[in-house]
C-alpha positions in Angstrom: 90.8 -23.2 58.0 93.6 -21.7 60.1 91.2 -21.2 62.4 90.3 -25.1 62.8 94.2 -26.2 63.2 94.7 -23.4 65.9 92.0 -25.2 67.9 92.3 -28.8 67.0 96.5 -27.6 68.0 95.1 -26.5 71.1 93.2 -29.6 71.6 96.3 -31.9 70.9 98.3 -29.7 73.6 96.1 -29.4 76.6 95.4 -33.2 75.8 96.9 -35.2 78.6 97.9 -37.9 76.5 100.2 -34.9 75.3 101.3 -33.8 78.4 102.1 -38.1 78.8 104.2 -37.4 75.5 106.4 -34.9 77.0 107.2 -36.3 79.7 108.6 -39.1 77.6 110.3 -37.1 75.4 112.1 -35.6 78.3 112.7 -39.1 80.1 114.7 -39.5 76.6 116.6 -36.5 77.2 117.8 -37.3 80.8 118.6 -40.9 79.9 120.8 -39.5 77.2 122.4 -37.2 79.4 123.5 -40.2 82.2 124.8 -42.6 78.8 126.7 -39.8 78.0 128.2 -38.6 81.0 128.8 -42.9 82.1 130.6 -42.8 78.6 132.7 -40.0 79.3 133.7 -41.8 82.5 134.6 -45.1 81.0 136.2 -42.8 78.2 138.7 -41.8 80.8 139.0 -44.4 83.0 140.1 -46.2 79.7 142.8 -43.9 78.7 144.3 -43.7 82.3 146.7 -46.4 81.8 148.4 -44.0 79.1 148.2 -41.1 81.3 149.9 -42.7 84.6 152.7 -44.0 82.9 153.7 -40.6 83.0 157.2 -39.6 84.9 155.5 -36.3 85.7 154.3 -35.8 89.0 152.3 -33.2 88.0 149.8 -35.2 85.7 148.2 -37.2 88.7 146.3 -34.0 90.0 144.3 -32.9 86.6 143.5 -36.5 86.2 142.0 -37.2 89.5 140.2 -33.8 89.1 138.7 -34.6 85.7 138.0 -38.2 86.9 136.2 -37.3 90.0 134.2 -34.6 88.2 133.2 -36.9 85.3 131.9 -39.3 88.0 130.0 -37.0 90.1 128.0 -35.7 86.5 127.1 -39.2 86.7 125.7 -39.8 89.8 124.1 -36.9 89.4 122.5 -37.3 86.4 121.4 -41.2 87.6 120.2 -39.5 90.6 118.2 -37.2 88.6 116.8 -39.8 86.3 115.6 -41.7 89.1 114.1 -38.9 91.1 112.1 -38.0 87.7 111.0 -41.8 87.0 109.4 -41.7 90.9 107.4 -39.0 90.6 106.5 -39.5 86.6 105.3 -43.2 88.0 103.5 -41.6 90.4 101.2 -39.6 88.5 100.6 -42.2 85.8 99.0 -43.8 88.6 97.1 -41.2 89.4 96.4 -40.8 85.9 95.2 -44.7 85.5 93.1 -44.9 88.8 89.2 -44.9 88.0 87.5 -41.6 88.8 
């Protein structure tokens, strides 16, 4: 019997309506990555009114630093997700083309 799941397993992975899978699951994981770092932005950008009604002078650096690097995780991460979603659409139209 253990013999019969290792190769039906085997089956399932080298299937590629599993590879199809994966690639979902990780479209998952990148899209969660740019709605968290575009919530982390909008996090900060919505506590800034607190922050410059500071008198320090002092507190305007860290906040344009923390600003500008939750913003650039951002676009990166958007410009990741859409560099992934061209080349994933790509090969599912390899993949659906008649052979």
């Amino acid at each position: 019997m253990p013999e019969r799941m290792t190769e039906l397993s085997e089956i399932m992975r080298t299937s590629p309506e599993f590879a199809i899978h994966k690639k979902m699951r990780l479209f998952d994981y990148i899209r969660s990555i740019c709605d968290k770092n575009r919530d982390e932005l909008f996090n900060i950008l919505n506590e800034i009114d607190q922050i410059i009604n500071l008198t320090l002078e002092d507190a305007y650096y860290p906040v344009i630093l923390e600003i500008t690097r939750r913003f650039l995780n951002l676009i990166n991460t958007e410009f990741l997700f859409i560099e992934f979603m061209s080349r994933e659409n790509k090969r599912l139209k390899e993949y659906n083309e008649p052979r």
